[in-house]
N, C-alpha and C positions, 0 to 999 in steps of 0.2 A: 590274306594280308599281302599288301604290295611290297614285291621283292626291292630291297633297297640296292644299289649298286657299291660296290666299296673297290678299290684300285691300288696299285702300288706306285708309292711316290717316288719318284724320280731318283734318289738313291739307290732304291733298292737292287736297282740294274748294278750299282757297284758291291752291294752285300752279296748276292746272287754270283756272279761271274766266279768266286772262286772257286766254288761248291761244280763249277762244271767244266773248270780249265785250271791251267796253272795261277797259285796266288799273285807272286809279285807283278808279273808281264799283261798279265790278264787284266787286273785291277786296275793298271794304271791305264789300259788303253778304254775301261768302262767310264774312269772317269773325265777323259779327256772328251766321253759327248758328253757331258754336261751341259745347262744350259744355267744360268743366273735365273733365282725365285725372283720375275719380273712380269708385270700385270702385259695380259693377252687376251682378248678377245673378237669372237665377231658370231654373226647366229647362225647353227644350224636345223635341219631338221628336227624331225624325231624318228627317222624312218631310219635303220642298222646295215649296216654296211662292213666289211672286211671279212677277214678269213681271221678262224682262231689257231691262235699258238700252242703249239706242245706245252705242256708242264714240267715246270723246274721243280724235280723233287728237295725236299729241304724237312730236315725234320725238326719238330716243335720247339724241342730244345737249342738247336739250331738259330732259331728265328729269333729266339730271346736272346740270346747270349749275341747275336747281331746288333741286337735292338732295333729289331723294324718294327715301326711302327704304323696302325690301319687309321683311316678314316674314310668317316662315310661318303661315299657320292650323294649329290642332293640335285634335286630339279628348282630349278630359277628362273626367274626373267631375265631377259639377256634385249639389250637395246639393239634393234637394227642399226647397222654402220653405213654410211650412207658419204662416200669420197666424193671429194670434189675439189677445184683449182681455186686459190684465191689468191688477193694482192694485199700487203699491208700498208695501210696508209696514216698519220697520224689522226689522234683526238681531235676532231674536229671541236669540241667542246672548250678543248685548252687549246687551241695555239690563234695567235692574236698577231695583228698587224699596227707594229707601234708608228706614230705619228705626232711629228710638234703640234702642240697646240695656239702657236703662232708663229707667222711668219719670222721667217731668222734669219742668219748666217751659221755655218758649220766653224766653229773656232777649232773645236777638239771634238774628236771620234775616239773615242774609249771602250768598243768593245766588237771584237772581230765575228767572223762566220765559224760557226762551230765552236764559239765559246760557251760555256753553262754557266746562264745568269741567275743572282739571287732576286728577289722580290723587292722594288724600291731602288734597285743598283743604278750609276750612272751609266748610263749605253754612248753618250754625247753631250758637246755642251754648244748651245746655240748665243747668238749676239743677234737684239733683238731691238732696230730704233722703236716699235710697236712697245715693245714693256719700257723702255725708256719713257715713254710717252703717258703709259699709263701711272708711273710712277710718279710723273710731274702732278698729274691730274689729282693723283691719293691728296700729294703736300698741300694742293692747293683748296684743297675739298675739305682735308681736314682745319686749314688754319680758317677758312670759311665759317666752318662747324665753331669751332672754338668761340670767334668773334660776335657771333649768331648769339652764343650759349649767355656770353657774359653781357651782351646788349637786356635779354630777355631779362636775366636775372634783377639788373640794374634796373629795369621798366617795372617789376612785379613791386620791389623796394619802395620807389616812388609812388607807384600804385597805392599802397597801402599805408603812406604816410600822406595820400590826400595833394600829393604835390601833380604826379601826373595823371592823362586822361587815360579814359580805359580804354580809347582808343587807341593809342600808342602802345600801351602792353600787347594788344592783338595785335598789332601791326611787327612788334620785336616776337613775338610767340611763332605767328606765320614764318618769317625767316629762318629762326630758328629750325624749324620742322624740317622748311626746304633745303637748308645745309644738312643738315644733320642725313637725309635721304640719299641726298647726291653723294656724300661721301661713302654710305653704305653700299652704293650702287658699284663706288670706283675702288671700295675695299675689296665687293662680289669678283669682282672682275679679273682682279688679282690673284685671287684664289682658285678661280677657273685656269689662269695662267700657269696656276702648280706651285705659285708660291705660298708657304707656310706661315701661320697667325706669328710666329717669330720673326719673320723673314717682314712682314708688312709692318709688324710695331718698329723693328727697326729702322723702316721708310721712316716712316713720322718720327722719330725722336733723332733722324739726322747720322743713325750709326752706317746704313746700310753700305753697299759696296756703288762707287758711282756708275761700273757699268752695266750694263743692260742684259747681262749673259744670264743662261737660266739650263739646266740639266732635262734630257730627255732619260725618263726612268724606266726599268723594267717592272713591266706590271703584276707580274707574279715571276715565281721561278722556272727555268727551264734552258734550251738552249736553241741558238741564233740561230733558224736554217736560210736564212735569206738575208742578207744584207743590199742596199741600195743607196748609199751615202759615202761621202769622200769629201776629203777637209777643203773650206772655201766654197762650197757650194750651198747657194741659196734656196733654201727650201719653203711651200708651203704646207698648212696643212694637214691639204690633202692626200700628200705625199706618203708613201709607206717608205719610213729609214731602214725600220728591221721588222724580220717577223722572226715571231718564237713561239716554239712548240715544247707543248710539255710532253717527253714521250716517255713517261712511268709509265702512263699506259697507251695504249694504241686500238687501231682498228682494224680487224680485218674482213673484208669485203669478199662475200661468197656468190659464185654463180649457182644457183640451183637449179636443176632442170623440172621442167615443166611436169613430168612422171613423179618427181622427188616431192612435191610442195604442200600437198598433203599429210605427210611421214615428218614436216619440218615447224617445229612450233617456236615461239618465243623462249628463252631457258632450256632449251637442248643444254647440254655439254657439249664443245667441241675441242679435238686433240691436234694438233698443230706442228708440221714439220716442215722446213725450210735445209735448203742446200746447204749451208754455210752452218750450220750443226745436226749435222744427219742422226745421232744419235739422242740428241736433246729434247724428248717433247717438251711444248708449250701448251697448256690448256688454257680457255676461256669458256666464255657462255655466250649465246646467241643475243640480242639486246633488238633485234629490227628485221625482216622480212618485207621486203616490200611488194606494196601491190600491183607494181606494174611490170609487163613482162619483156624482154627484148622480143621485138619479132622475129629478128633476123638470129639471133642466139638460141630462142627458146628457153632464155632463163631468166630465174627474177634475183634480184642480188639480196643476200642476207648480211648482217653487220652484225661480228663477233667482237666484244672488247674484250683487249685480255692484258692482265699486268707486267708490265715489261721495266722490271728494278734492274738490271743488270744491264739494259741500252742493248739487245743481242739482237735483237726485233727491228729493225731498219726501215722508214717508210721508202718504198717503193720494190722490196723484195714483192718475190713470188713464192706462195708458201703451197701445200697438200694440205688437206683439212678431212678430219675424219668424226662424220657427226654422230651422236649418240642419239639413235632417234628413238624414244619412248611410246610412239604412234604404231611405229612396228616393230614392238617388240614381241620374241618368242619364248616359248621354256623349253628349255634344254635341260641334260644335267652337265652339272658344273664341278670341277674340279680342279683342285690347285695347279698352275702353271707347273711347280714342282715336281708333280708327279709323270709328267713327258719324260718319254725316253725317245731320243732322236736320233734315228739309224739312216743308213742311205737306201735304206725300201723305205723309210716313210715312218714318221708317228707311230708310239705307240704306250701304252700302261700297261700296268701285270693288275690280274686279279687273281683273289687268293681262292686256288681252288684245293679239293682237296687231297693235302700232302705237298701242296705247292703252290706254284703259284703260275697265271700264262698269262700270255703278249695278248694280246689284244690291239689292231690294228683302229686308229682314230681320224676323224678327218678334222682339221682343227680350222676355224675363218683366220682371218690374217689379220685381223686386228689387237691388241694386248689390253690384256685385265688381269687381275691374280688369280679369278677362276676362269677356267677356259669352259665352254661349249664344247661337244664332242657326237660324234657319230660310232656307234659299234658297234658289231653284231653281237647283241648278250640278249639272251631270251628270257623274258618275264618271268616264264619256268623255274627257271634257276634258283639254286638256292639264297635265300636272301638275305644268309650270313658273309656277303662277300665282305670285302675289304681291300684298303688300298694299304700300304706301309711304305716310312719311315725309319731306314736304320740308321743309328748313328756312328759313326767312324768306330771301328777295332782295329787293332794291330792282327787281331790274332785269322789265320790262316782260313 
């Protein structure tokens, strides 16, 4: 039967320490190497490596009344971590370059650079002789329409009381049709304009407002990164006033080298750290790999989208990226980040041997998981009642 590995978790160094030095002096300098139960990883070998530690004797009863606790070491897949430099750029999906939909004048600007806009918000308000014009056109389209409508009806009346020809009814029918069209046409038009089925009834029944001004809206939510307008200036079009980016989420843009591209597939995981919060990772998933390569770089660029609620993520930062590649991944065994004991020779865990417990020196990758990967010279031989432990705090000596 295959010998299982089992280790001492990261306290134990403080349970231990008293039993071989003074309590109070002793304890507290064991647990100031402490480290925070915080995810670690990266892949090693399988091939053992260090020198072993002497044995902490410690007797049974001892160990209970400590309350250390074992668990087993296990073998896993552990994903190749594959670093590399990237840039963050906005969602190219969401950000949008707003534009009048006709020509104007700038009356009022209502929304600056760096503001966060809602969906529908006033950004500006333009004066426009062009809606002015199409306005005239609606009143006159529709009183058309109207006069068409009541000509036909009058012709059908007469029609059917044998007074008039049937010729005339076709002749008020055709008219009718063709008001009634052109008005349709010049109601469309308005509507393209960005005015609302309220905003047009109110044309025709005379309420509306006389001048010609109309609101450039935000198309969805987000916020301003480019502005390009200022009051009195005359715009077309084609013009960009504002651009807005939705940056909930973002993009970031990986160099992969040309060795790496095989190991790198669609839906990786990847771990994200930038200057401006050195402590803070950021995860995403891989969304794109493209097929073409720099010549002069040697790389081919990856697109990582990752969610950015909190606005930390900035386009145009430069971030580190650490990918989780499942192409190459290895088995190691794996053990709680917890159970490291961190000395200035280097890594290491206790294993429980017997009447005690010994160091065992580790080589750990430099990346984080909550089990780590590990290197160390333990021979299959061994017995394979080992164990890792968990004490939890005593006062007592």
């Amino acid at each position: 039967m295959v010998s299982v590995w089992r280790m001492l978790l990261l306290t134990v160094l403080i349970a231990l320490m008293p039993l071989v030095q003074a309590c109070g002096k002793d304890e507290h300098k064991a647990k100031s190497k402490e480290r925070a139960e915080e995810p670690a990883a990266a892949s090693v070998g399988a091939e053992h490596q260090g020198q072993e530690g002497s044995v902490l004797r410690i007797p049974a009863e001892r160990v209970t009344a400590l309350g250390i606790q074992v668990e087993a070491v296990r073998r896993g897949v552990v994903p190749e971590t594959i670093t590399t430099t990237a840039v963050i750029e906005p969602n190219a999906n969401r950000i949008v370059h707003v534009t009048p939909r006709l020509p104007g004048k700038i009356i009022q600007v209502l929304a600056d650079l760096g503001d966060a806009v809602k969906q529908v918000q006033r950004l500006a308000i333009l004066d426009s002789v062009e809606l002015r014009e199409a306005r005239a056109q609606y009143v006159k389209a529709k009183v058309s329409m109207d006069a068409a409508r009541v000509e036909y009806a009058r012709q059908q009346r007469l029609y059917e009381k044998g007074i008039a020809a049937q010729r005339n009814l076709l002749d008020a029918q055709r008219e009718y049709r063709v008001a009634k069209a052109e008005f349709e046409a010049v109601q469309e038009k308005l509507r393209l304009y960005g005015l609302s089925q309220r905003e047009i009834e109110a044309i025709a029944q005379g309420h509306a407002e006389t001048n010609a001004s109309f609101p450039v809206l935000a198309p969805f939510a987000g916020t301003i990164v480019d502005k390009r307008v200022s009051l009195g200036e005359v715009v077309a079009p084609e013009k960009s006033l504002f651009t807005i980016a939705d940056l909930s989420t973002v993009w970031i843009l990986l160099d992969i080298y040309e060795k790496d591209l095989a190991k790198v597939q669609v839906g990786d995981e990847v771990s994200l750290s930038v200057a401006a919060y050195p402590d803070q990772p950021f995860a995403g998933k891989s969304t794109y790999i493209s097929d073409l390569l720099d010549e002069k770089t040697r790389t081919a660029k990856a697109r990582v989208e990752a969610p950015n609620p909190d606005r930390k993520l900035k386009p145009g930062m430069f971030a580190e990226a650490a990918i989780l590649s499942h192409r190459g991944a290895k088995t190691a065994f794996l053990v709680p980040k917890s159970a490291m004991v961190y000395l200035e020779e280097g890594t290491v865990v206790f294993v429980e041997e017997p009447g005690g417990f010994a160091a065992r020196a580790v080589t750990l990758p430099a990346s984080t998981r909550v089990r780590s990967p590990w290197r160390s010279r333990v021979s299959p031989a061994q017995r394979s009642r080992r164990r890792s432990a968990t004490p939890r705090r005593s006062s007592r000596c």
